[in-house]
C-alpha positions as CSV (number, residue, x, y, z in Angstrom):
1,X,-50.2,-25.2,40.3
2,X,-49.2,-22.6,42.9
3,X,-46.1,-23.6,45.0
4,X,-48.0,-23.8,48.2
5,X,-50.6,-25.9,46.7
6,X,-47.9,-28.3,45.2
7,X,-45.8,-28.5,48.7
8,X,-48.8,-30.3,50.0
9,X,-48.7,-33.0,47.3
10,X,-45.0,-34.1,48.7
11,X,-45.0,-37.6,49.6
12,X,-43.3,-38.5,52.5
13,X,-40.6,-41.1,51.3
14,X,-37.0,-40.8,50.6
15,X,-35.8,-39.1,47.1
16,X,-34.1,-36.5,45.7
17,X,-35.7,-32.4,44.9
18,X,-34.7,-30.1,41.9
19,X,-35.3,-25.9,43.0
20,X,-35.5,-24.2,39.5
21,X,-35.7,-20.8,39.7
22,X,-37.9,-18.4,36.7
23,X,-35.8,-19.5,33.4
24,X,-36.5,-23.1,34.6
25,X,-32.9,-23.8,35.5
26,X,-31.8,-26.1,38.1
27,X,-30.4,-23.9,40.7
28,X,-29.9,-26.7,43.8
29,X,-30.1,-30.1,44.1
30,X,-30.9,-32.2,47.8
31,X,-31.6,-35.5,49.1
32,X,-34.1,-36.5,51.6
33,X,-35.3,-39.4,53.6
34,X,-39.0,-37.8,53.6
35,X,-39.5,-35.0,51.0
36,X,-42.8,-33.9,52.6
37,X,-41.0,-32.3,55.4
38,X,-37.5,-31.5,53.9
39,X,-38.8,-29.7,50.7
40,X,-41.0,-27.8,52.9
41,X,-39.1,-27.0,55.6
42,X,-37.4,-24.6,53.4
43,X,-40.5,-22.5,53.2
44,X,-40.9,-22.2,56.5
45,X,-39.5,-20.3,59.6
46,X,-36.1,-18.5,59.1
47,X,-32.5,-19.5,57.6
48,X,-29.0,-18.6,57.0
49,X,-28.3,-16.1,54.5
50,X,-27.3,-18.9,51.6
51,X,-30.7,-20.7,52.0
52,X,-32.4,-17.4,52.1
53,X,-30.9,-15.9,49.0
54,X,-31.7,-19.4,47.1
55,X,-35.2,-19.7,48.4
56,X,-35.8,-16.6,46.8
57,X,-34.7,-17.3,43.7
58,X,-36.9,-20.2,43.6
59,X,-40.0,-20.6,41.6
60,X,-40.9,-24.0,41.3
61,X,-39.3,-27.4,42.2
62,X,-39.6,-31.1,41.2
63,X,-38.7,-34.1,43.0
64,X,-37.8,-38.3,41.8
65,X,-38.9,-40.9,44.6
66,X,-36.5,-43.5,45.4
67,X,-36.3,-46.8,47.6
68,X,-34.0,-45.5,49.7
69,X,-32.1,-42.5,51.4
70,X,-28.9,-44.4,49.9
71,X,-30.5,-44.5,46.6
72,X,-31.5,-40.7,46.9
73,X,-27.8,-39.9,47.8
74,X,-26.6,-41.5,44.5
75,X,-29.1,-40.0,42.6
76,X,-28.0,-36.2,44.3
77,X,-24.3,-37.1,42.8
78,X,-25.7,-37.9,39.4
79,X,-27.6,-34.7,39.2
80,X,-25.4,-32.4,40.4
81,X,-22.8,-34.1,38.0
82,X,-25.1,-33.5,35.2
83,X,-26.5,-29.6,36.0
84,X,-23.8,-28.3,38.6
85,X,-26.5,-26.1,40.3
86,X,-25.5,-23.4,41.6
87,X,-26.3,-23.7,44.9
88,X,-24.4,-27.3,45.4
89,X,-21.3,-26.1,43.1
90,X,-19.7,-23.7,46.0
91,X,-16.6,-24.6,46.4
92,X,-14.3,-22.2,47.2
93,X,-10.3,-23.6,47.0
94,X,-7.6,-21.4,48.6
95,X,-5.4,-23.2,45.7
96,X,-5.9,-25.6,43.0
97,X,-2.7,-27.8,43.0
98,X,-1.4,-29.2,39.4
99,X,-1.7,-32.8,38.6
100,X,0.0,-34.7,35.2
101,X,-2.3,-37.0,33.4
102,X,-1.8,-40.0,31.3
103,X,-4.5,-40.3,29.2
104,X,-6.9,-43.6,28.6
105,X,-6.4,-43.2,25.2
106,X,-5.4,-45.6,21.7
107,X,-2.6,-43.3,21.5
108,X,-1.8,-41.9,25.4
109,X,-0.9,-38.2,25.6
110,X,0.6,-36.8,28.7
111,X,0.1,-33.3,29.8
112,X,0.1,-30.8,32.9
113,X,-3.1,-30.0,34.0
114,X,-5.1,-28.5,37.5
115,X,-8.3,-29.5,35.3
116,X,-9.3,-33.0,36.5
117,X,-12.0,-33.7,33.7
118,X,-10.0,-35.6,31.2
119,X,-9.8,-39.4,31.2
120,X,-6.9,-41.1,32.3
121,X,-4.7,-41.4,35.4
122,X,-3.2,-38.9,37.1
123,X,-0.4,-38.4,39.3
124,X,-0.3,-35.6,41.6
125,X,-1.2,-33.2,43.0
126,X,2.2,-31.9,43.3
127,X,3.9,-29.4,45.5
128,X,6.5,-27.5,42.7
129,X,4.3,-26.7,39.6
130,X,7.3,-25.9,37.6
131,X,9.0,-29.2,38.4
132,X,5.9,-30.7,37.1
133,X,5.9,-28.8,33.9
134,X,9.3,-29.9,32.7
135,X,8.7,-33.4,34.1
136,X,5.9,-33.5,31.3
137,X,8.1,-31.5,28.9
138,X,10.7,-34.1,29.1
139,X,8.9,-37.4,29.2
140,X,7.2,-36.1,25.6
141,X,10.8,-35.4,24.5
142,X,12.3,-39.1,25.6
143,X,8.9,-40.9,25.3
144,X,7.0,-40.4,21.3
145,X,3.6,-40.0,22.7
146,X,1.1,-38.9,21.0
147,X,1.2,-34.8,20.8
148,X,-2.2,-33.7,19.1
149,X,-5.2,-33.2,20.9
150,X,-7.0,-34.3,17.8
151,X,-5.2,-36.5,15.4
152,X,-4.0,-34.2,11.9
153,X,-4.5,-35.8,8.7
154,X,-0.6,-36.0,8.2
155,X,2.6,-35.9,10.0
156,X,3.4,-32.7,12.0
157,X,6.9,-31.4,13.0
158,X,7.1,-33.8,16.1
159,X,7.3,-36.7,13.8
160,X,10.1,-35.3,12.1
161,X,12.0,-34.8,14.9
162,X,11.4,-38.3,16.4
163,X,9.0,-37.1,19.2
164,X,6.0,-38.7,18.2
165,X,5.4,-42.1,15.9
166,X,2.4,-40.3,14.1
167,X,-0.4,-42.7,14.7
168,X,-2.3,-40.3,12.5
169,X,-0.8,-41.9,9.8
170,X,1.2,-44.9,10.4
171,X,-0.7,-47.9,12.0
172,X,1.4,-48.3,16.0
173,X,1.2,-51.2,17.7
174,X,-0.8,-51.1,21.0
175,X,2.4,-53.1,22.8
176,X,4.6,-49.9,21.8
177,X,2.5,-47.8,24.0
178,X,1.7,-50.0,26.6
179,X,5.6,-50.5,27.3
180,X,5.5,-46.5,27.4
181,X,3.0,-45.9,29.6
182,X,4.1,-48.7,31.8
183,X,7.7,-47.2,32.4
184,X,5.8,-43.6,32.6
185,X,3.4,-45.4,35.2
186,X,6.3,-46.4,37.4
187,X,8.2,-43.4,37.1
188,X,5.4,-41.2,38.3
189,X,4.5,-43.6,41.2
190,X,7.5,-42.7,42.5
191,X,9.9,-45.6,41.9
192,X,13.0,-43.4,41.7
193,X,15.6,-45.8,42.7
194,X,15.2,-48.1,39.6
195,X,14.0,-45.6,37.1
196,X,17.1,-43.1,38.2
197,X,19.9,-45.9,37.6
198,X,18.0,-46.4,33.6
199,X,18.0,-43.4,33.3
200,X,22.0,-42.6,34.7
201,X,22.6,-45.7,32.2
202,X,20.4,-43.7,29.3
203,X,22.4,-40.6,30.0
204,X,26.7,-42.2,29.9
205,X,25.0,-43.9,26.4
206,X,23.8,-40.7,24.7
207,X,27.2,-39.0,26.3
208,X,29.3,-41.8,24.6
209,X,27.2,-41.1,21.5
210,X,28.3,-37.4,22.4
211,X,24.5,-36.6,22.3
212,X,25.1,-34.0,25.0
213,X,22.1,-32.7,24.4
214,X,19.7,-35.7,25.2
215,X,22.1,-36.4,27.8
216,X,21.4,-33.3,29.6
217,X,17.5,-33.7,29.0
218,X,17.6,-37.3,31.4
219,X,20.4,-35.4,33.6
220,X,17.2,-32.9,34.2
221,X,14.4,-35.4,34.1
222,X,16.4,-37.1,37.1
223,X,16.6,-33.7,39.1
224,X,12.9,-33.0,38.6
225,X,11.7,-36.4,39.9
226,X,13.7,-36.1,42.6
227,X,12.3,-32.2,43.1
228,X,8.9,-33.9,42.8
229,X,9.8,-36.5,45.2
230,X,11.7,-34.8,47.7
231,X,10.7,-35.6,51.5
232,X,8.6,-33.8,53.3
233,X,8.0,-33.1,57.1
234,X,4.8,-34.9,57.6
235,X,4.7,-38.6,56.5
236,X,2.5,-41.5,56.8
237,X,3.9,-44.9,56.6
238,X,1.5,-45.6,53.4
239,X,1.3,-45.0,49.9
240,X,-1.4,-43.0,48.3
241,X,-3.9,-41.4,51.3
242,X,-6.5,-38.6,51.2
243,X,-6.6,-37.0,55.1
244,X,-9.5,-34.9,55.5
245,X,-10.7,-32.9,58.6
246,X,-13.6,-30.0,59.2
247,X,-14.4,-27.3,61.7
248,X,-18.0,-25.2,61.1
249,X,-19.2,-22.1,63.3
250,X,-22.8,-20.9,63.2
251,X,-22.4,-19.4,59.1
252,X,-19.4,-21.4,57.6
253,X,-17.8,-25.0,57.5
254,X,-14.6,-25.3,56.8
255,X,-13.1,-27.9,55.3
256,X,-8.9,-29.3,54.7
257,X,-7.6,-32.1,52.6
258,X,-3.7,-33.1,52.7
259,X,-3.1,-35.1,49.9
260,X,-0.1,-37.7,51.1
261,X,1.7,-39.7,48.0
262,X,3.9,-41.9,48.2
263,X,4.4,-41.6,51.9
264,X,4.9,-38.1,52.2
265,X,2.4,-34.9,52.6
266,X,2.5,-33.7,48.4
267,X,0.3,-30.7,49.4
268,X,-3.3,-29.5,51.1
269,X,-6.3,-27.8,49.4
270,X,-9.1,-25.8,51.5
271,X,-12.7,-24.8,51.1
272,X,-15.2,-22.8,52.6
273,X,-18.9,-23.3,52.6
274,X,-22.3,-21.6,53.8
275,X,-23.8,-23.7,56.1
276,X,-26.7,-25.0,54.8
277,X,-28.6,-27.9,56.7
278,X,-26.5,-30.2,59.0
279,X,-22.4,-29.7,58.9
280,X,-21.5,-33.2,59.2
281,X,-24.3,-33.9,56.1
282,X,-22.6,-31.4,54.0
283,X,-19.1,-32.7,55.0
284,X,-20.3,-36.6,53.5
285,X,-22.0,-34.5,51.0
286,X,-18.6,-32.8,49.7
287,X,-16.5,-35.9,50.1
288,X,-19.1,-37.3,47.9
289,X,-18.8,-34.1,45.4
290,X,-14.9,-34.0,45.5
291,X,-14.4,-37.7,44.1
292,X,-17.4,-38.0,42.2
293,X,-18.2,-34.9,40.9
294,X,-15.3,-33.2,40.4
295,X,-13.4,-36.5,39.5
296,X,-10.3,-35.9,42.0
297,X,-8.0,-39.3,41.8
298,X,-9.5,-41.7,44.2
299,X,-6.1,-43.0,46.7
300,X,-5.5,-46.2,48.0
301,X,-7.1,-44.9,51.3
302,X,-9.6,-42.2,52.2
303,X,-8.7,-41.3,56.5
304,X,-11.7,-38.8,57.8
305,X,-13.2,-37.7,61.1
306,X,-15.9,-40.3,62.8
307,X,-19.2,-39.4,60.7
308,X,-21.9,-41.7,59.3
309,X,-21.2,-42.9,55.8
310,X,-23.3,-45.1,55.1
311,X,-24.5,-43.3,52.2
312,X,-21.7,-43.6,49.9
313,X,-21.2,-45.7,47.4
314,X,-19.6,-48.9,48.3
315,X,-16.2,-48.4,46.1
316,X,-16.1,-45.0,47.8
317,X,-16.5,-46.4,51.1
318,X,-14.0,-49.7,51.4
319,X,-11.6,-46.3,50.6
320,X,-12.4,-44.9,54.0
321,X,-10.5,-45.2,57.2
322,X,-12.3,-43.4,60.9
323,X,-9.3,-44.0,63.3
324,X,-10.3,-43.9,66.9
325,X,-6.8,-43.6,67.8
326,X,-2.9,-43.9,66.9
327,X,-1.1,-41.6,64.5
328,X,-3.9,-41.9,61.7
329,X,-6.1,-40.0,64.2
330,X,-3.4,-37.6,65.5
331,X,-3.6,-36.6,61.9
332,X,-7.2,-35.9,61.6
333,X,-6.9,-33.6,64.3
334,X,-3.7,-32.2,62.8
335,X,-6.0,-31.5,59.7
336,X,-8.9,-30.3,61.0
337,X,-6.8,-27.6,63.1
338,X,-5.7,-26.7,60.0
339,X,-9.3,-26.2,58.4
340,X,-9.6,-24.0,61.8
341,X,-6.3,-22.1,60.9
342,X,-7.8,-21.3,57.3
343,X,-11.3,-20.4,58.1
344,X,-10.8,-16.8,58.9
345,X,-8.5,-16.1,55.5
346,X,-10.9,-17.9,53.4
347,X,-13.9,-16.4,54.9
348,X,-11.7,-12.5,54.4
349,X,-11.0,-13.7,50.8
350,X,-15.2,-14.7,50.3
351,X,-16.1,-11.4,51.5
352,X,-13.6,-9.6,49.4
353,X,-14.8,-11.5,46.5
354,X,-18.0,-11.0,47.4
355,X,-17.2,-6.4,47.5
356,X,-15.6,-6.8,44.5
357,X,-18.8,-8.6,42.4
358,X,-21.9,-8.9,43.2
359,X,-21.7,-6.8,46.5
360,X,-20.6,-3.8,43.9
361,X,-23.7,-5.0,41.9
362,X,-25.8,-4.7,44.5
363,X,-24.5,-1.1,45.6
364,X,-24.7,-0.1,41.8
365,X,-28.1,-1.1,41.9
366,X,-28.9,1.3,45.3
367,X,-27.0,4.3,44.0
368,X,-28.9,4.1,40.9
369,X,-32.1,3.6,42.1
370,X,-32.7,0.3,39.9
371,X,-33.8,-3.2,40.9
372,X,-30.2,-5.3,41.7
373,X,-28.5,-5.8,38.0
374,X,-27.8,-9.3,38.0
375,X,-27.6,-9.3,34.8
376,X,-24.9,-6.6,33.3
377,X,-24.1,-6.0,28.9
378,X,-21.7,-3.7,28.5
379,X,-20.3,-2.3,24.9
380,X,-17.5,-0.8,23.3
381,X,-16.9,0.4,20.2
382,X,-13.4,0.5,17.7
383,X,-11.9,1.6,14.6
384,X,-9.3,3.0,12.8
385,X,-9.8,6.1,11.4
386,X,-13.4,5.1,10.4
387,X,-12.5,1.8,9.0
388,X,-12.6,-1.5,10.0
389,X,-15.5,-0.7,12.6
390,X,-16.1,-3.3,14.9
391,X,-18.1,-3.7,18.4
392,X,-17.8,-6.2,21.6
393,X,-20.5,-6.7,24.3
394,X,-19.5,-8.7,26.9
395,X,-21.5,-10.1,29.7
396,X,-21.4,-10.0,33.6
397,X,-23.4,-12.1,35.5
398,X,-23.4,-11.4,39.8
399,X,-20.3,-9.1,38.8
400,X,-18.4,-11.7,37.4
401,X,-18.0,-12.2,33.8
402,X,-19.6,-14.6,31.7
403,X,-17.8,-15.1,28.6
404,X,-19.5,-17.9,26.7
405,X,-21.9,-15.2,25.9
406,X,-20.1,-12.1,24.7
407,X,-20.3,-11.0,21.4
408,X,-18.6,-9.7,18.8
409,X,-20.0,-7.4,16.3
410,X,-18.5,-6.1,12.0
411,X,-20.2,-2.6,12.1
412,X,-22.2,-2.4,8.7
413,X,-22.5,1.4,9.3
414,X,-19.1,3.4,8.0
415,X,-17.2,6.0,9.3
416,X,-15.7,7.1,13.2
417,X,-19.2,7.7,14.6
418,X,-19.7,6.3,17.9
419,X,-23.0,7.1,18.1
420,X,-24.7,5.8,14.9
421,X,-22.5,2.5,15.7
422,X,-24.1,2.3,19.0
423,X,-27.4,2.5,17.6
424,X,-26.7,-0.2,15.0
425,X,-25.0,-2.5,18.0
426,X,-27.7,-2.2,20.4
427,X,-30.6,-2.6,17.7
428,X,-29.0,-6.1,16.9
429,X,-28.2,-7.0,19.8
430,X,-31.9,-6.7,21.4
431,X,-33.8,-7.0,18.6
432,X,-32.6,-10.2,18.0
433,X,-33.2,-11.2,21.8
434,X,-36.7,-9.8,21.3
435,X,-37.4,-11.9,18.5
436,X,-36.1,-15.0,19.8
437,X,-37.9,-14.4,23.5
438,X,-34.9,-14.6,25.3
439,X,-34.6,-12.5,28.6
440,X,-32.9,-8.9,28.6
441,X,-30.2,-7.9,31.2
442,X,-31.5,-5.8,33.9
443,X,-28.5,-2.9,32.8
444,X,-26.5,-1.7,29.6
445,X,-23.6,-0.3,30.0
446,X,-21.8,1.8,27.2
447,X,-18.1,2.9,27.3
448,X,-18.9,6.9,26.9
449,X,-21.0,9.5,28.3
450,X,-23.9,11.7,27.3
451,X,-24.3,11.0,23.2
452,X,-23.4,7.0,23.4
453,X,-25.8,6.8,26.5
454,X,-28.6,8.5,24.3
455,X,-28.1,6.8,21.2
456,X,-28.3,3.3,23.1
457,X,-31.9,5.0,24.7
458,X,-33.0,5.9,21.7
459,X,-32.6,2.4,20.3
460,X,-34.3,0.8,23.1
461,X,-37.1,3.0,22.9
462,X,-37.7,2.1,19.5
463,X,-37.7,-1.1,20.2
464,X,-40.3,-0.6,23.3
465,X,-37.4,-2.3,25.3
466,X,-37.3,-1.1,29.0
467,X,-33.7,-1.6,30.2
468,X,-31.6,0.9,32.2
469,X,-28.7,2.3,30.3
470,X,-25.1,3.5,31.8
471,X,-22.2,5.6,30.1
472,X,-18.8,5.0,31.9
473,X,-17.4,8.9,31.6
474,X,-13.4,9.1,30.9
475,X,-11.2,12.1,31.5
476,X,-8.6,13.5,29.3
477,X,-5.8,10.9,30.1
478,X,-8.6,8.3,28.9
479,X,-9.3,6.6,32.3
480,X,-12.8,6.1,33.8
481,X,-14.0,8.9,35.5
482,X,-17.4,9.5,36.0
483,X,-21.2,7.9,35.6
484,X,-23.9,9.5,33.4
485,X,-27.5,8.3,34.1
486,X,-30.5,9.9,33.3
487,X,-28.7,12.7,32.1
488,X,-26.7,13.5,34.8
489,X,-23.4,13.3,36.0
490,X,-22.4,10.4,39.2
491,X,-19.3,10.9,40.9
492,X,-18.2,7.9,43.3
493,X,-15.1,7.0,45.3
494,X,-12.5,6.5,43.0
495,X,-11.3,3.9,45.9
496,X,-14.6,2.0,46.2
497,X,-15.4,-1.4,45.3
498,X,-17.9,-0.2,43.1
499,X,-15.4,2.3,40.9
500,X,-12.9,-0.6,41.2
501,X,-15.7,-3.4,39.7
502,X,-17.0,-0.7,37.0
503,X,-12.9,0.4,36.0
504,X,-12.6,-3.5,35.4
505,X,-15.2,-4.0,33.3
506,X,-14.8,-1.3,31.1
507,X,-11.2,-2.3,31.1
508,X,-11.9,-5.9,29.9
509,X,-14.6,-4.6,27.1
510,X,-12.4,-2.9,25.6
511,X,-10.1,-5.5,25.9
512,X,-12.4,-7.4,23.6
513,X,-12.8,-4.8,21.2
514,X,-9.5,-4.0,20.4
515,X,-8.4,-7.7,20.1
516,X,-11.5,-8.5,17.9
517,X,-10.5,-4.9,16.0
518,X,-7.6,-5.9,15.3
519,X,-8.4,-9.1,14.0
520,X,-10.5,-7.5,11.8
521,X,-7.9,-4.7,10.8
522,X,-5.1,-7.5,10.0
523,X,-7.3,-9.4,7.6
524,X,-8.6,-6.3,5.7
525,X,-5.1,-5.5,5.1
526,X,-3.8,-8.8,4.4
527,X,-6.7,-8.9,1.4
528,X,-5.6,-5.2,0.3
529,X,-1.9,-6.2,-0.1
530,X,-2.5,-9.8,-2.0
531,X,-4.6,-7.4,-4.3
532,X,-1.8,-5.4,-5.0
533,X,-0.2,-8.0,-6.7
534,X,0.1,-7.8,-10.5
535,X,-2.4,-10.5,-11.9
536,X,-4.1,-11.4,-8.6
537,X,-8.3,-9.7,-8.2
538,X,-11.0,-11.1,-6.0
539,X,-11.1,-14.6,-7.0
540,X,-7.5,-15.5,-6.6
541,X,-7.0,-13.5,-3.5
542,X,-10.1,-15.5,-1.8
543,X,-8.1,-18.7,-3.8
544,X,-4.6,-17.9,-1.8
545,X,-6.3,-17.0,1.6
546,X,-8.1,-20.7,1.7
547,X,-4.5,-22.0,1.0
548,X,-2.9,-20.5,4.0
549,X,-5.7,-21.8,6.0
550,X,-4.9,-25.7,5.0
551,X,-1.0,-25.3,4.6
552,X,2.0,-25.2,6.7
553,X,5.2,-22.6,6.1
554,X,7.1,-25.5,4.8
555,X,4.3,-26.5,1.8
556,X,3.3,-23.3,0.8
557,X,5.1,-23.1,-2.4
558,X,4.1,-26.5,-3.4
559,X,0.7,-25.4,-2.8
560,X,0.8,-22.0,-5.1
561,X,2.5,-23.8,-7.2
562,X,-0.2,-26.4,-7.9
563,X,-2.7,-24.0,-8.2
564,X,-0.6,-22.2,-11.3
565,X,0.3,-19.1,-9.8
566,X,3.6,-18.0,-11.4
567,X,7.0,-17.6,-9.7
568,X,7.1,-13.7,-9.4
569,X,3.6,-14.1,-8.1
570,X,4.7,-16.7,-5.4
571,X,7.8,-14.5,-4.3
572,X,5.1,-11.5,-4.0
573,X,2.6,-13.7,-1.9
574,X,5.9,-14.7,-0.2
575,X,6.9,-11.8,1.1
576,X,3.1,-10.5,1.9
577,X,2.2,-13.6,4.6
578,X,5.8,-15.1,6.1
C-alpha cells in the first residue's frame, strides 16, 4: 500500500506511530490523542529542519491504538526503551557526571560508573570524579565485596589478600552482605558524622595494630567523603531533589537539571534539542525519557516549571513538585536562566559537531559529485615485511564511527603487496554482503592513491557492484595529503572540516590495523619460539598455548607439569611467555 493511500486508513483515536525508514528500522517514535491528524500532519505543509530531514527518511509507518492519550504516552516510553530511534534518542549533554553503584546483586559489587544501565542503587551524581573513584577504590579495599563481573570458577588474587570472601566458591551468608551494603548504604547517603567517628575508631585500632597502612586507607576514605560531601553555595532545605527548568526559541529547546543531594546542589547537566512539535510536550516528553528511559536515579522529589503532567505515570508523578511561589520557585527560575545561559554554547558545540561529521559528509558528497555518503567503509592494509598480512575496515555512519561493525581481516594472499591485498579484502568483504543481501555503503575508502584505488575498482567491477571508491593520498612524511577519484588528483583545505574528518578517519583505520597486526604478529611469533624448543612440534605447541589460555602465572608449572613436559622444557617455555 502506497503511503498516501495508507494515511487515509488512520483512525482517529489516541495511540502511539512507529516511522521506519527503507531497511525497516524504527527511526521515531510519537504519541497522539488522534492519529489521523497527527501522523498526517507530518506530510503536510512545511517543518523545522529535524522533522524535515526525518520525514525524508521515512518510508513507511505503523501505528498501535490505545484507550487513552495516557496509555499512548506509556506505550511511547516502552518503545523508545526497547528501539532507541533515532529521532527520540537526541540528547545532547554538555557533561555526563559520575555516579557509584551498588549493585542488586546475591553478591553486591560496587563500582564508578557515568553508565546508568546496571541494576542497583546509585549514589551520585557527584561533583569531584576523582574523589569518587578512590571512594569506590577504598570501600572494595575495607568492604570484601564481590570483585568479578562474572563469578571465576576459583579464587582469584582478591581472595588471597582478604578483599573479597569468594562467593564463587565458598557458600556466604546473605546477612554478611546485607550488613555491608547497609553500612555502604549509609555512608553514601551522606551520614558522615556517625560513619566518620567508626571510622576514626577503625583507624587508632589498625594504628595500635601498627597497620599503618589500613590506617592510612580510612584516614583517606574520611577525606574523600568529606570532598564528596563538602557544602556547596546553593542549598535546599531537603534531601534528594531533581530541579529542572527550560527555555526554547523558534529551532531549539533547551533544557537544565541541578541535581541537589543531600541538601546541597551535587552538580547540573544540560541538553539541547530540535524542536519538534510543542516545547512544553517535548519537555514532559524528556522528563519522561530521562527517568525512564535512560534509568537516571529517581529523588525523593522531582521540582519543575508549571506544565501539564498528567501523562506520567503515577510513581513518576507523586515525585513532582510545580511551586507557584517561595524559594522552590526562585529555583526554577534560577534553573531555567541557566538552560538560557547554555543554549548558545550547546547550540556552537551542535553545529561544530555537526562540520566535523556529517556536515563534512555532506560537503564530501558535493565535491565529489556523489549522492550524500551516509554510509562510509574505509580500509587499510599491514604487514611486516610481507608477513603476517592483515586488513581492517572500519565503518562510518553520518561521519561518526560505527564500531560494532568493523572488521578485521588475516590476508590469505602472501607477500608486501598492497594491491593484490586490496583486491582479496574488498572481494570478501562485498561478496559476502552480496550474497547475504545486505546493503552496500554509498563510498569506499582506501588508505592509498592511484594502484589501491584501482585494485578496489577492479574488484567491484567484477563483482558488478556499483560503489564509489576513494584513495586518501600521503606525502613523504606519511601524512594525508591529497584525494584520488576517478583518476585524478583532489586538493582541499588542509584546514577544512572536511580534510580534518577524512585525516581522522584514516587516522583511526589505521589505528585498527596496526593494533589487529600486531596481534597477529605477537602470536605468530610466540608459536615460532615454543617451536624452537627441543622436543616440542605442532601438537605440543597448540597443547601449551591452550594452557596459558586457562592458567594463571602462579599455576603454570603445575599445569606443564601435569601434562608431562620435562623440567628443561618448562624452564624453556618459561622464559618464552613470562
Amino acid at each position: 500500500m502506497k503511503l498516501k493511500d495508507k494515511l487515509a486508513t488512520l483512525p482517529k483515536k489516541p495511540g502511539c506511530y512507529q516511522m521506519l525508514n527503507e531497511k525497516g528500522e524504527i527511526i521515531y517514535v510519537g504519541k497522539a490523542k488522534n492519529l489521523y491528524n497527527r501522523v498526517r500532519s507530518y506530510f503536510t505543509g512545511s517543518h523545522d529542519a529535524k522533522t524535515t530531514k526525518m520525514v525524508a527518511n521515512v518510508h513507511d509507518f505503523e501505528y498501535i491504538v490505545t484507550s487513552t492519550e495516557t496509555e499512548a504516552f506509556i506505550l511511547e516510553m516502552n518503545l523508545i526503551k526497547k528501539h532507541r530511534p533515532k529521532y527520540n534518542i537526541m540528547l545532547t549533554d554538555d557533561k555526563q557526571y559520575p555516579y557509584i553503584c551498588l549493585t542488586d546483586e546475591d553478591y553486591p559489587r560496587i563500582f564508578y560508573t557515568r553508565n546508568l544501565g546496571h541494576k542497583g542503587k546509585y549514589y551520585g551524581p557527584y561533583p569531584d570524579a576523582n574523589a569518587a573513584r578512590e571512594v569506590v577504590d577504598l570501600i572494595n579495599r575495607i568492604y570484601p565485596l564481590r570483585k568479578c563481573r562474572v563469578l571465576p570458577k576459583k579464587v582469584c588474587l582478591y581472595y588471597h589478600i582478604g578483599q573479597c570472601l569468594a562467593p564463587c566458591v565458598y557458600q556466604i551468608e546473605p546477612e554478611i552482605y546485607q550488613e555491608m551494603t547497609a553500612e555502604i548504604n549509609s555512608f553514601l547517603r551522606g551520614n558522615i558524622k556517625e560513619q566518620r567517628r567508626k571510622l576514626e575508631e577503625l583507624m587508632r585500632e589498625a594504628a595500635e595494630k601498627l597497620n599503618y597502612e589500613k590506617a592510612i586507607e580510612y584516614r583517606q576514605l574520611i577525606e574523600d567523603f568529606e570532598t564528596i560531601s563538602e557544602k556547596q553555595k546553593m542549598e535546599l532545605h531537603a534531601e534528594d531533589i531533581d530541579v529542572f527548568g527550560y527555555v526554547h526559541d523558534d529551532k531549539y529547546i533547551s533544557i537544565q537539571v541541578f541535581h541537589i543531594r543531600s541538601g546541597k546542589t551535587a552538580e547540573r547537566s544540560g541538553f539541547l534539542f530540535e524542536i519538534m512539535g510543542s516545547p512544553e510536550e517535548m519537555f514532559v516528553d524528556f522528563l519522561a525519557q530521562f527517568y525512564l528511559v535512560n534509568n537516571n536515579p529517581v529523588p525523593k522529589e522531582i521540582i519543575i516549571p508549571d506544565v501539564d503532567v498528567s501523562m506520567l505515570e503515577e510513581e513518576l508523578k507523586n515525585k513532582i513538585t510545580i511551586p507557584k511561589r517561595g524559594q522552590k520557585r526562585e529555583f526554577v527560575k534560577l534553573v531555567a536562566e541557566n538552560a538560557k545561559a547554555k543554549m548558545k554554547e550547546l547550540i556552537k558545540r551542535e553545529e561544530l559537531k555537526y562540520e566535523r561529521t556529517l556536515g563534512a559528509v555532506i560537503e564530501l558528497g558535493e565535491l565529489l559529485e556523489i549522492k550524500t555518503p551516509h554510509v562510509i567503509e574505509a580500509f587499510d592494509n599491514s604487514n611486516l615485511q610481507g608477513t603476517s598480512s592483515v586488513s581492517a575496515m572500519v565503518q562510518y555512519v553520518d561521519g561518526v564511527p560505527e564500531r560494532k561493525n568493523y572488521r578485521k581481516y588475516r590476508v590469505r594472499y602472501w607477500g608486501a603487496n598492497d594491491y593484490e591485498t586490496m583486491i582479496e579484502v574488498v572481494s570478501r568483504r562485498y561478496g559476502r554482503l552480496k550474497r547475504e543481501g545486505k546493503p552496500f555503503p554509498d563510498l569506499v575508502i582506501v588508505d592509498g592513491a592511484a594502484p589501491q584505488v584501482s585494485a578496489a575498482e577492479k574488484t567491484l567491477q567484477a563483482l558488478e557492484i556499483d560503489i564509489p571508491v576513494l584513495g586518501l593520498g600521503k606525502d613523504e612524511k606519511h601524512r594525508t595529503s591529497y584525494l584520488h577519484f576517478k583518476g585524478e588528483e583532489i586538493h582541499i583545505n588542509k584546514k577544512s572540516n572536511l580534510f580534518i574528518f577524512l585525516t581522522n578517519l584514516q587516522e583511526e583505520v589505521h589505528r585498527y590495523a596496526i593494533a589487529f597486526h600486531h596481534l597477529v604478529h605477537g602470536k605468530k611469533a610466540l608459536k615460532s619460539r615454543l617451536e624452537n624448543i627441543k622436543g616440542i612440534g605442532k601438537v605440543k605447541r597448540n597443547l601449551i598455548l591452550s594452557i596459558l589460555r586457562e592458567s594463571n602465572q602462579e599455576n603454570l608449572k603445575e599445569k606443564l607439569k601435569e601434562h608431562k613436559f620435562t623440567d628443561e622444557q618448562i624452564d624453556e617455555i618459561l622464559k618464552v611467555v613470562l
